[in-house]
C-alpha positions in Angstrom: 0.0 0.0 0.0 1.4 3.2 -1.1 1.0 6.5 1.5 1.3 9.8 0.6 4.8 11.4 -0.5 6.4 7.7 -1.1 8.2 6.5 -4.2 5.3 5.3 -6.5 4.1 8.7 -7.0 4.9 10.3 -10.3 8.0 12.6 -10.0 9.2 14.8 -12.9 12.6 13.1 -12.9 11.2 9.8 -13.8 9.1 11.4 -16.7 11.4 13.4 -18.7 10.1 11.8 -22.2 6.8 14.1 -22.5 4.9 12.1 -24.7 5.4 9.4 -21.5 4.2 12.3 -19.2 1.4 13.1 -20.6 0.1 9.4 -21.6 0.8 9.0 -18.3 -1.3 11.1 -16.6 -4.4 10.0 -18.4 -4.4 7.1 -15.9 -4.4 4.6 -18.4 -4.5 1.8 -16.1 -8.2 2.4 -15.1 -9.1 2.7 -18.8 -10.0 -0.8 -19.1 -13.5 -0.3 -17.6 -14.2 1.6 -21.2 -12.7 -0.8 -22.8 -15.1 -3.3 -21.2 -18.0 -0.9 -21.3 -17.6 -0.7 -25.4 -17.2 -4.6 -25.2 -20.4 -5.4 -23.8 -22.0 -3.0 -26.3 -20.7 -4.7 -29.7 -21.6 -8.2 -28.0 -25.4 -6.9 -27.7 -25.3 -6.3 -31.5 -23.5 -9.1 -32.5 -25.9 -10.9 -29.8 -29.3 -9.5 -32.2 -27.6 -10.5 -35.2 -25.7 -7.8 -36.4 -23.1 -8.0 -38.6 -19.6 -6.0 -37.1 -17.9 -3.4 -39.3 -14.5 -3.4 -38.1 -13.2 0.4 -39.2 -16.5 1.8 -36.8 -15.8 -0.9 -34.0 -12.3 0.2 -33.9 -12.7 4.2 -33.8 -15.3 3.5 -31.0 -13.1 1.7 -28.9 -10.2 4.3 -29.8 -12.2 7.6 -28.9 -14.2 6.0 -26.1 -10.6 5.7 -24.7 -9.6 9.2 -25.0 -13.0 10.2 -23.9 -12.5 8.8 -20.6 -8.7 9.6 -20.6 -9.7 13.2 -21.0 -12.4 13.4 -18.4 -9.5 11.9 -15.7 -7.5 14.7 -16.7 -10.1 17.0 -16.3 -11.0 15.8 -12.9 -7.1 16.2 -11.9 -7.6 19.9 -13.0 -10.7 20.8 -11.3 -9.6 18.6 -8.3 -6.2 20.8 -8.2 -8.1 23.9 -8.5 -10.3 22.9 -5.3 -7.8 22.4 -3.4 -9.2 19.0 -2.9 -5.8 16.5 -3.7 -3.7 19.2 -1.9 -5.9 18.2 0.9 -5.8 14.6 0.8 -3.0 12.9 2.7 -4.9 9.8 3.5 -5.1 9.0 -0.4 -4.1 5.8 -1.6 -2.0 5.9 -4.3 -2.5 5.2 -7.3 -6.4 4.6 -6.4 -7.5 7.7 -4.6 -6.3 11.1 -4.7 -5.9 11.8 -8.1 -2.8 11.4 -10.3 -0.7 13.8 -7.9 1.0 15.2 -11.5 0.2 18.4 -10.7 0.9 18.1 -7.2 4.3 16.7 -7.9 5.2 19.0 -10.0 5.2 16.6 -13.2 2.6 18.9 -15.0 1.3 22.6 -14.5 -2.2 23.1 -13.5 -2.5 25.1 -16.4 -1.0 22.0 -19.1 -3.2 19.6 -17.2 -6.1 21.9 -18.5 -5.4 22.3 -21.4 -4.4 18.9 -22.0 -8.1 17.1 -20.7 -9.9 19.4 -22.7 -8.2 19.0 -25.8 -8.6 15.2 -25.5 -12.3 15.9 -24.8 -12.7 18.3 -28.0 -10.8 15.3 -30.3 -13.8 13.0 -29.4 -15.9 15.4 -31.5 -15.0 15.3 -34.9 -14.6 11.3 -34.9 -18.6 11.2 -33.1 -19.4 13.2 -35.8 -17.6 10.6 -38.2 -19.7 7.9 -36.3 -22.9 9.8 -36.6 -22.9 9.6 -40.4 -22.4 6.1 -40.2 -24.7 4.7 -38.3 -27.0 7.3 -37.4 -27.9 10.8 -35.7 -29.0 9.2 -32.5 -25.3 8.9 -31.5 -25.1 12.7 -31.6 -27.3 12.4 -28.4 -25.5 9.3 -27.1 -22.3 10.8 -27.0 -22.6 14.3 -26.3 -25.3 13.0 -22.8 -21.7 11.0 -22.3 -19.9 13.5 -22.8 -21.4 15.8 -21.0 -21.8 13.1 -17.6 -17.6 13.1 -18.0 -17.3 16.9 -17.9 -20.3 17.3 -15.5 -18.8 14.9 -12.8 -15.9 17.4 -11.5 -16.0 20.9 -13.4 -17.9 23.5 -12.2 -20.8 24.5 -12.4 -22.6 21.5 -11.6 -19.5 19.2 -10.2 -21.5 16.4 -9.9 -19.2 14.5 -7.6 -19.6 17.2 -5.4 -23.3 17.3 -4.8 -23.5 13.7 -3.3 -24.4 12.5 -7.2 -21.3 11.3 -8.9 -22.3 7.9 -8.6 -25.5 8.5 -11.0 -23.0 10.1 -13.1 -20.8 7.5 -13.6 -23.8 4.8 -14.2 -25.4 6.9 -16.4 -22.1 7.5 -18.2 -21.0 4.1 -18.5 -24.2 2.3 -19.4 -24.1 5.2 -22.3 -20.7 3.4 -23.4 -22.2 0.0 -23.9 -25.4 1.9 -25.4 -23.5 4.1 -27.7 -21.1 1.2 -28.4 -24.1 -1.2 -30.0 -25.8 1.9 -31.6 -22.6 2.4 -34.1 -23.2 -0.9 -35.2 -27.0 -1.5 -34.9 -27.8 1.8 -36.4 -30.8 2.1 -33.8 -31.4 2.2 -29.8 -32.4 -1.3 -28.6 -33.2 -2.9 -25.1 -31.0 -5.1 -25.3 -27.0 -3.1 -24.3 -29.7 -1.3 -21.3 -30.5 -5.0 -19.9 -26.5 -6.2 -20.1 -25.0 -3.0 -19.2 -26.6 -1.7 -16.8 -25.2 -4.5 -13.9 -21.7 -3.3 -15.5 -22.6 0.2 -15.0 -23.3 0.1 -11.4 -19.9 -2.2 -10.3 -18.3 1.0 -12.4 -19.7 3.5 -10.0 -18.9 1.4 -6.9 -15.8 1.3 -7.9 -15.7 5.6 -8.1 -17.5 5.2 -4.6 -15.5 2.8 -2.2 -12.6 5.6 -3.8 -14.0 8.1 -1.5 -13.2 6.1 1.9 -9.8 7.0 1.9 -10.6 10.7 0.4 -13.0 11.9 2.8 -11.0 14.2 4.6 -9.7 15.9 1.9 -13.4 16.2 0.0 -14.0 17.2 3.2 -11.9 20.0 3.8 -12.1 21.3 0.3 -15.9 21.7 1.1 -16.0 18.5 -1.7 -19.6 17.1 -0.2 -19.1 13.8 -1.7 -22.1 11.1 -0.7 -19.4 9.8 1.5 -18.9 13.5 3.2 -22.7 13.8 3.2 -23.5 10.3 4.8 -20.5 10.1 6.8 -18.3 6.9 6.2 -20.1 4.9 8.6 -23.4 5.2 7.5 -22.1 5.5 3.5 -20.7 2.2 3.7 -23.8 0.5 3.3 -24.6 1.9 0.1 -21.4 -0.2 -1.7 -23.2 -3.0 -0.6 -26.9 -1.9 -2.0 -24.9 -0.6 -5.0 -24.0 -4.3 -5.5 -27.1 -5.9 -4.6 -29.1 -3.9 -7.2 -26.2 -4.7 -9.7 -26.6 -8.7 -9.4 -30.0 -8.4 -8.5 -30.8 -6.7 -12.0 -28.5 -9.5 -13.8 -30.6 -12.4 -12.6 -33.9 -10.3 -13.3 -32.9 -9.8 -16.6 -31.4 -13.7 -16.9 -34.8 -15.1 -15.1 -36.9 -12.6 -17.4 -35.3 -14.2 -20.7 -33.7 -10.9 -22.1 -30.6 -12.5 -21.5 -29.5 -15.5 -22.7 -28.7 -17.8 -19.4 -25.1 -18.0 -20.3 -24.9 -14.5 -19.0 -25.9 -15.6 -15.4 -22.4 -16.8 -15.1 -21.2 -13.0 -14.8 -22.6 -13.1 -11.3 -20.1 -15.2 -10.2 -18.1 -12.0 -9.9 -20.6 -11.5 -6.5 -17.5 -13.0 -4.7 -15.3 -10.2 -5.3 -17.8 -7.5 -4.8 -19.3 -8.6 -1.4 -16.2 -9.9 -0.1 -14.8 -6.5 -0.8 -18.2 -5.1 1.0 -17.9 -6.9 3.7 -14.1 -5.5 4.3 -16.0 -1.6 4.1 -18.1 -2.6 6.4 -15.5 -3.2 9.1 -12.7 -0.7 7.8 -14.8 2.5 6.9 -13.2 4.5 9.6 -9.8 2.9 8.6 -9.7 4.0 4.9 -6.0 3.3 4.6 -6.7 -0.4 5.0 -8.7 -0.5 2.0 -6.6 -1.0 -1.2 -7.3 -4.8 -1.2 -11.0 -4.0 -1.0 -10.2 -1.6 -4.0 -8.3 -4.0 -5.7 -11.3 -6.4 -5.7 -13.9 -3.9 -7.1 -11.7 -3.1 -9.6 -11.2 -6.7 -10.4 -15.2 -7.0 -10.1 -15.8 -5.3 -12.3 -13.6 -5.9 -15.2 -14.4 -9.3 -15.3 -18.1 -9.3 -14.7 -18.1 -7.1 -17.7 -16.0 -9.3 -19.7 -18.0 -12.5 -18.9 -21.0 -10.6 -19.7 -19.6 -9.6 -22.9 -18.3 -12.8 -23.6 -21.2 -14.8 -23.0 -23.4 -12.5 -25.6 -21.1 -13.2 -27.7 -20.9 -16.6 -27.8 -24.9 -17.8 -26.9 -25.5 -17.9 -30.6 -28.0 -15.2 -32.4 -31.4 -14.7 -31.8 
């Protein structure tokens, strides 16, 4: 477990390529749940019978990518402006607290800006690109996503910091998978709501168990996270709702036939997830004790999305 001002923080020294800095402080480790998220949404369409273009599959994988990469840069930004990851010495690194680039002097607050919303501004012209393939509904997909990304941390609305980040963060990652299958279906369908959604919430549990170990610094930088609001002790039973209404809308969606059974194996991932709850539930007030509970919603979620994924893929079309 890393604590604050150790050696796996990012230091300038280390970074001296800049194209390495800057990749870098996307966070491209914690990518992967976009990756997922677009994933699940070409296995809905291949799922109804829909045949894959491979140029539009790959540019949505690529932009979702720097989508969310720009909207982790944007929330260092806004975060540094706050005050908020000055304030956080209980973070643990790299899970909580932010990137610490600009805190460490890797990057200026003002590059860091500059840099997220350029990334943000290149998804444009290649949704636009999407758009005249498949059809204008994306406009709406993607700019709602869009817009949940930039909403969550800049001001005015600064989601996160009105004890609503976690609707956010569903919303913004069930708009992956939905978005995703649109590009190739050409049309909305039930059918990436029903498998994403599950996926969706494990996402945002994942952004909420995160604000354990940063509630003093939300705190101090008036941040009034649902965490802050609740307190931890009471808060910590929402990761475990937040999970039950995940699996719980699996099985309903297995049991109701919308999809296919294979996909019931996904909830095997419950393991991870509640074991993880069950560590919140004793180590709330004791936030630097939580990276393996991290550690296993992270892992939670990757691979229930994957199995999910996976298992559309391969139930045969319908």
């Amino acid at each position: 477990m890393s604590r604050p001002g150790t050696s796996a923080e990012p230091l300038r020294e280390r970074l001296r390529n800049p194209v390495l800095r800057y990749v870098c402080a996307t966070r491209p480790a914690f990518l992967s749940v976009t990756l997922v998220a677009c994933l699940i949404g070409l296995a809905s369409a291949h799922r109804d019978g829909v045949a894959m273009d491979a140029a539009t599959a790959v540019v949505t994988l690529l932009f979702a990518l720097v989508a969310h990469a720009g909207a982790n840069v944007v929330n260092d930004y806004h975060d540094a402006r706050s005050g908020t990851d000055a304030a956080n010495t209980r973070r643990l690194f790299p899970f909580t607290g932010g990137s610490r680039f600009i805190q460490n002097g890797v990057l200026s607050e003002g590059q860091t800006g500059l840099f997220g919303y350029l990334l943000l501004a290149l998804v444009i012209p290649a949704g636009l690109w999407l758009a005249w393939h498949s059809g204008p509904g994306l406009l709406a997909i993607g700019a709602a996503g869009l817009a949940a990304g930039w909403a969550y941390s800049a001001p005015p609305l600064a989601l996160m910091k009105r004890g609503v980040g976690e609707l956010a963060i569903a919303a913004a990652w069930l708009l992956v998978v939905v978005g995703s299958d649109y590009v190739q279906r050409g049309s909305l369908a039930p059918l990436p709501v029903a498998a994403g959604l599950s996926y969706a919430l494990l996402v945002a549990n994942l952004l909420f168990i995160n604000q354990f170990p940063d509630h003093d610094g939300d705190a101090a930088a008036g941040k009034r996270t649902l965490v802050v609001r609740l307190g931890p002790q009471a808060a910590k039973w929402a990761y475990l709702l937040i999970a039950i209404v995940a699996y719980g809308w699996l099985v309903a969606m297995v049991s109701r036939g919308i999809l296919p059974q294979k996909t019931a194996a996904a909830a095997m991932t419950m393991v991870l997830s509640f074991s993880a709850a069950r560590e919140l539930l004793h180590l709330a007030s004791q936030p630097e004790e939580l990276a393996p509970a991290i550690k296993r919603t992270i892992l939670a979620a990757n691979l229930h999305g994957l199995i999910l994924a996976a298992t559309l893929a391969w139930s045969g079309q319908r």
